[in-house]
N, C-alpha and C positions, 0 to 999 in steps of 0.2 A: 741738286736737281733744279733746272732752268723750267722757268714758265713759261708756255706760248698762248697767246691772246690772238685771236683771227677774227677780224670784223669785217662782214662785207655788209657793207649798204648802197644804196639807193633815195636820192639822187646824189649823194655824195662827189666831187670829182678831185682832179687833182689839186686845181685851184682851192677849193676849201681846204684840204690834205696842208697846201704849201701855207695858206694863210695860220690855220692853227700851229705850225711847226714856226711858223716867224715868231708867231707870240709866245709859243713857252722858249722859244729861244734868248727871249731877254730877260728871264731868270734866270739862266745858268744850266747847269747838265741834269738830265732825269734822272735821279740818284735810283741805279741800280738794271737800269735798260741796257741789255747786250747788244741786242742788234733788231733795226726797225726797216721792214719794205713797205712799199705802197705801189697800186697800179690797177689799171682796172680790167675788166673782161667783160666776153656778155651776160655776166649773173651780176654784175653792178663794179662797187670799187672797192678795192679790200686793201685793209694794212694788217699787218702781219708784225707782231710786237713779240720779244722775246726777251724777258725779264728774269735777273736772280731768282726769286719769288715773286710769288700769288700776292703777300703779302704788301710788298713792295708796287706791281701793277695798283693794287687795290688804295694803296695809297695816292700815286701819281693820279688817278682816276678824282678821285675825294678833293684832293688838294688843286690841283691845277688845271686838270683835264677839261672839268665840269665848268669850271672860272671862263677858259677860253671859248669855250660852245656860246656860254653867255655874253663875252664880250664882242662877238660874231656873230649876235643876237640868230643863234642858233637853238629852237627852245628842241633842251633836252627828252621831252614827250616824243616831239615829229622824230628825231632820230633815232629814240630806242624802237619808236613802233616801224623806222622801214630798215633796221639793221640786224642781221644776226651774225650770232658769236659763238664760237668754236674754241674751248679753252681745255688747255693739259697740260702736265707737268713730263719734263721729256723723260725717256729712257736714255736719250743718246742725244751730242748737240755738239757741232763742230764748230768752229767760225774763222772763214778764213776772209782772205783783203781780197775786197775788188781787186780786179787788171785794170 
């Protein structure tokens, strides 16, 4: 069963999105991330994260996640207090290839 992770915040945009994605990029792959969107709307800017496991999320989160926020002198307080989060474990999960 696949985990999903929904975070939409404020003022979040894409450019911070694309800056933290360059930096966990030069470690190497998210061990256990299926499939990740980003993009925003008028309730703010949401990525939508879709993990093996909770387990797994909760590690990338611990381990790397938190690292990049601070290396992007991003202090973790300001964005848990303007971010909410929508998290479940699927019934059903397909994934196909972009066109």
């Amino acid at each position: 069963m696949a985990y999903v992770h929904i975070a939409t915040g404020t003022p979040q945009t894409l450019d911070h999105f694309n800056d933290a994605m360059d930096l966990l990029a030069k470690d190497g792959p998210l061990d256990g991330l299926i499939a990740r969107a980003a993009g925003g709307s008028d309730l703010g800017f949401h990525v939508v994260s879709i993990w093996e496991s909770k387990a797994l999320s909760d590690r990338f989160e611990a381990e790397r996640l938190f690292a990049v926020f601070n290396q992007l002198d991003i202090p973790i307080e300001t964005l848990m207090a303007t971010t909410s989060f929508t998290t479940f474990d699927t019934d059903y999960l397909a994934v196909h290839a972009a066109p």
